[in-house]
N, C-alpha and C positions, 0 to 999 in steps of 0.2 A: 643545432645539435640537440640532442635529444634527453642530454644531460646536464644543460645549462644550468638548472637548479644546484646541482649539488657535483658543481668542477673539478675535474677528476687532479689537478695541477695544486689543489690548496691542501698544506700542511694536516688539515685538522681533517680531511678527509681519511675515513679506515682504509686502513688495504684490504678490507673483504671487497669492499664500496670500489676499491679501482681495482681490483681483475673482476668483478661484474663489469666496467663500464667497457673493461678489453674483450672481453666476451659477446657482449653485447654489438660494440665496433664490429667485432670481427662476424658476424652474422648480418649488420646491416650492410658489409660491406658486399657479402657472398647475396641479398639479396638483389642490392643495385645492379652486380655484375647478372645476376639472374633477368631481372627489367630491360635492364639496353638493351640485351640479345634479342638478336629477331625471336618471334612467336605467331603459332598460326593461327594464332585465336586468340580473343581479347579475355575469355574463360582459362586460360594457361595462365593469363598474368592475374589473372582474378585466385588462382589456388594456388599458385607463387606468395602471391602475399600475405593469403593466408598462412601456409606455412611458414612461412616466415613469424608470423605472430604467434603461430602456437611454438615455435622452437623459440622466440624469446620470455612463454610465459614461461615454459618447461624450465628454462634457466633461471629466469627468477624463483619459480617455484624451491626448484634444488638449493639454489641462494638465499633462501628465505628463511632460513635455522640461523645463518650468521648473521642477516641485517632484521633491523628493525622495522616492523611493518610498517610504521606510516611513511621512511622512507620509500619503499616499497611503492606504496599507493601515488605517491607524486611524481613516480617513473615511467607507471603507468598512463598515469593522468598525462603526461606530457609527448608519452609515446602514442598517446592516441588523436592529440591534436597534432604532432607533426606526419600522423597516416594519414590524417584525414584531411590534411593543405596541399597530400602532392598526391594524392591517387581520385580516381575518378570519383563516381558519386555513388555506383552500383558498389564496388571494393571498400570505399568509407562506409558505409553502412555492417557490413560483413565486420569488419576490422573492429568498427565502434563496439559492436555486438561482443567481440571476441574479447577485448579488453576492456569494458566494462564490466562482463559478469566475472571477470577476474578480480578488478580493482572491488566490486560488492563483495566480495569472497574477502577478501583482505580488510578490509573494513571493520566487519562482523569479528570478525573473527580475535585480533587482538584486544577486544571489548572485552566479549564474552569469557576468554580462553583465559585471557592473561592481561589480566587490567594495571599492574605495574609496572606494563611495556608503555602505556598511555596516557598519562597523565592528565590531573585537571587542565592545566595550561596548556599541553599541547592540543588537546581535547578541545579546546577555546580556540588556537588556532588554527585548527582545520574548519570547524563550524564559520570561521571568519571567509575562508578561502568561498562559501556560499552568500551571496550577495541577496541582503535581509531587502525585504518590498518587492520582490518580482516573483510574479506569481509562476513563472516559470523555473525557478529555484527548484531541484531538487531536493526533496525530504531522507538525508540523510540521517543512517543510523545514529552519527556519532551527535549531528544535530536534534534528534529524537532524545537520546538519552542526556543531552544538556539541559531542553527544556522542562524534560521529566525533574532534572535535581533540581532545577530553580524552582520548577511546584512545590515540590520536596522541601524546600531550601523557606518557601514562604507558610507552607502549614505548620513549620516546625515555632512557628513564632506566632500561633496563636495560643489561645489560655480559654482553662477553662468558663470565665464569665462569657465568652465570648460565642460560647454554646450553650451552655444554658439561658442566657438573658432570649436568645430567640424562641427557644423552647418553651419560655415561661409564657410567651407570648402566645402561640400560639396554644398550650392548654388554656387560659383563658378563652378564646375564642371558641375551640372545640372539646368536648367532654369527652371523646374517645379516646383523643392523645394524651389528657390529664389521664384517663384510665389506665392507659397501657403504661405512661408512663411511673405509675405508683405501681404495678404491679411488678413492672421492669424493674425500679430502682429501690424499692424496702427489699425484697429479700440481701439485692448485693448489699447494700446496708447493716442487715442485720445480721448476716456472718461476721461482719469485721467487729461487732460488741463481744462484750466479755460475759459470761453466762450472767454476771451479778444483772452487767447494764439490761442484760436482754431481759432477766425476771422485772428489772422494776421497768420497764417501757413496758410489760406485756399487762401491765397493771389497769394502769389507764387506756390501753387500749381496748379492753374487754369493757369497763365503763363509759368508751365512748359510744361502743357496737349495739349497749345497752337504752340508748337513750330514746328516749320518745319524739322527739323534734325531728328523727328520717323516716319520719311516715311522712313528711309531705313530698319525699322523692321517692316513693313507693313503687309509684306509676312509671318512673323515670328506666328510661334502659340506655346505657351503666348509667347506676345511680352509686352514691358513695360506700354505703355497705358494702357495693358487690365488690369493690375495688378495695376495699379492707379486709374482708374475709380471703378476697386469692391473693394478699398480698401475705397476708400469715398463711395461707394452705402451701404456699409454695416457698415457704421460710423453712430451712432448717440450722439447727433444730427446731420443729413444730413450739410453740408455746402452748403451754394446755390451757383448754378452753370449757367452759361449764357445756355439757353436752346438749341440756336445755334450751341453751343458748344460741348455739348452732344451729338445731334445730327452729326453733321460732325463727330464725335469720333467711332459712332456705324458704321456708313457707310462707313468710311475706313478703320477702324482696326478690322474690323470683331467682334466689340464691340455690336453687336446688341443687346441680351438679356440682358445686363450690361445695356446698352442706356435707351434701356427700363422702367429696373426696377427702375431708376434711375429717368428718367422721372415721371413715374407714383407717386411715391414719389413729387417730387414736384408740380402735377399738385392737389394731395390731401393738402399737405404745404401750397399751395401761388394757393388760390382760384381763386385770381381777376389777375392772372395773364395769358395772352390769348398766349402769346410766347409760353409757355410748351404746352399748350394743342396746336398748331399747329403744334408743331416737332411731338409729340409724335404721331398726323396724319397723320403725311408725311411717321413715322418710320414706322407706321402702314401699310401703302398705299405701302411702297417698299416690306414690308413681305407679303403682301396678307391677313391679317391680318383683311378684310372684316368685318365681324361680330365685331370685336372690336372696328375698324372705327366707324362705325354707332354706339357704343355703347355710343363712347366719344362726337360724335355731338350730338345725340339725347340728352346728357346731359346738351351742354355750348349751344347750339344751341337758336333763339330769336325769328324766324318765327314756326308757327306750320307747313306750308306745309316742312317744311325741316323735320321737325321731320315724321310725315307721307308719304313722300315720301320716307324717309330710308327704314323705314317701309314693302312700298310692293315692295319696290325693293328687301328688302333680301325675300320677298316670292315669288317674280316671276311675279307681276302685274306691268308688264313694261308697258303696255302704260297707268294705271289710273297713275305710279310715272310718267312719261314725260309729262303729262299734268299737274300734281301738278306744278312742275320744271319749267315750262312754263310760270303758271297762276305768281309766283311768281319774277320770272325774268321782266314782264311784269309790277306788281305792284312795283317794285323797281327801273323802267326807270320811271314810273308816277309819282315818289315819294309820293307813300302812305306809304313807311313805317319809312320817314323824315329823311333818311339816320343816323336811329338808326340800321341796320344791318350791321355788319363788312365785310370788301370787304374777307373776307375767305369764310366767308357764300356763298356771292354771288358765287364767283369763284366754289364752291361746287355745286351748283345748274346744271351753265353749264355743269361741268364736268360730272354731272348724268345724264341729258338731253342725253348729246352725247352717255353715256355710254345704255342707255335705247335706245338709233335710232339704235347703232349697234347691239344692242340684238333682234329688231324686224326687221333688215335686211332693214333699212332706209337708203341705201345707198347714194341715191339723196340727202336728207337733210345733208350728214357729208359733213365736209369740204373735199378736192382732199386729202390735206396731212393725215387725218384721215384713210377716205375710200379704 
């Protein structure tokens, strides 16, 4: 019988569960009577049985809101070893095909769908019904998703020593993952302090940046600067920094883009403050960094001819900017502009003058050391 599993004669069986098995009966029976009948072809009994299997899945289908899917799936399973001991070998194969992408279907499905049809336990015995060491076992979903919780079930009972102590290990070995990892783990750090903690850590940290003993990792690429510098550049909030500071830090430890970004940050921060925006000048002026020069005076800058003389120097009207440069140099010995322009400015002026006489091959007006 085909319902040996689950006997339609015991108490504790649903009555949904026994007018499926009369349903059922009553179709295997209209098939058998369909089999013994002569046929003129052994393809007649080959789509006999066929349909036969699709009008048993059709019924279970329809019966399958009342029962519960893993019943389901072992009616299947059973239906498809008793097709497959009494019909040929060409019809077992077709059969198998029909009632397995059925029983797959039902599988998935009460996982996914509705997991409090499926319990951990029953879940355990189904995966038992696949026989563990034979490499011919099917890789069943419901056994996919048990091995998945046990993984599950074993990383949930590690600690954090137990990842760090490796990591530590391997930063010793390699200075790239010591790198990334300071750079990875101070800022999350340093959100979770409280403004007081964050001012007094930022203390000692600007006196270590300061020290003379990381000049022997100068040469070194990452060396510990640079790993300190983008570990505050990428802290918020930024800790203020002596802009001085910064700057020596990008020009000897090859800290430039760190210097930088670092910079630019506090010259956006701390508005009124003219120190940052003149490193970040200078850091500009040693990169070649032309266009962004001119971008940050044309912003802090107090005279218009500086601003205009930026201007057609970055397009190439060298002598209207040396006469800008000139007119202004002139008004600032006369004191017309009441010595409200910063000696950075001025010095800027000159340095564009000269730089506009060697561009029009004004040899005579540089000075010897210039020329």
């Amino acid at each position: 019988m085909v319902f040996v599993a689950f006997p339609p004669d015991v108490a504790s069986t649903p009555s949904d569960v026994k007018l499926l098995y009369q349903k059922v009966d009553d179709l295997i029976q209209k098939h058998i009577d369909s089999v013994t009948s002569p046929q003129t072809s052994g393809d007649d009994t080959s789509v006999s049985s066929i349909s036969f299997v699709l009008l048993v899945i059709k019924t279970l289908t329809e019966a399958g809101k009342y029962i519960e899917p893993p019943i389901l799936v072992r009616i299947l399973q059973r239906l498809a070893r008793d097709m497959g001991s009494s019909a040929g070998s060409h019809l077992r194969q077709k059969t198998f095909k029909l009632v397995n992408s059925y029983t797959h279907m039902q599988r998935v499905h009460p996982v996914v769908v509705s997991s409090s049809l499926l319990d951990s336990s029953r879940m355990q015995q189904l995966v038992a019904d696949v026989p563990e060491g034979s490499e011919e076992a099917p890789l069943t979903f419901d056994s996919l998703v048990l091995k998945h919780a046990q993984f599950l079930n074993e990383m949930n009972k590690l600690q954090v020593a137990d990842l760090v102590i490796p990591l530590r290990e391997l930063a010793y070995t390699d200075a790239n993952v010591a790198y990334h990892l300071w750079v990875l783990v101070f800022p999350i750090v340093w959100v979770t302090l409280h403004k007081e903690e964050q001012v007094t850590l930022a203390k000692p940290m600007i006196t270590l940046l300061s020290k003379d003993y990381h000049k022997k990792q100068q040469a070194s690429r990452p060396n510990v600067v640079q790993a300190l510098l983008e570990g505050l550049q990428l802290s918020h909030p930024q800790p203020r920094m002596p802009s001085k500071l910064i700057k020596y830090i990008g020009k000897t430890y090859n800290a430039w883009h760190i210097a930088l970004a670092l910079l630019e940050s506090h010259v956006m921060l701390f508005m009124n403050e003219t120190k940052c925006s003149e490193s970040l000048a200078e850091l500009y002026r040693l990169l070649n960094e032309e266009d962004m020069r001119c971008g940050l005076w044309k912003k802090r800058s107090i005279t218009a001819e500086t601003r205009a003389g930026l201007s057609l120097v970055q397009h190439g009207y060298w002598q209207r900017a040396q006469s800008l440069f000139y007119q202004a140099m002139v008004k600032a010995t006369q004191g017309i502009y009441n010595n409200t322009v910063p000696k950075a400015e001025m010095c800027l002026w000159e340095e564009q003058w000269l730089y506009c006489a060697s561009q029009l091959s004004q040899w005579d007006a540089l000075p010897l050391e210039i020329a």
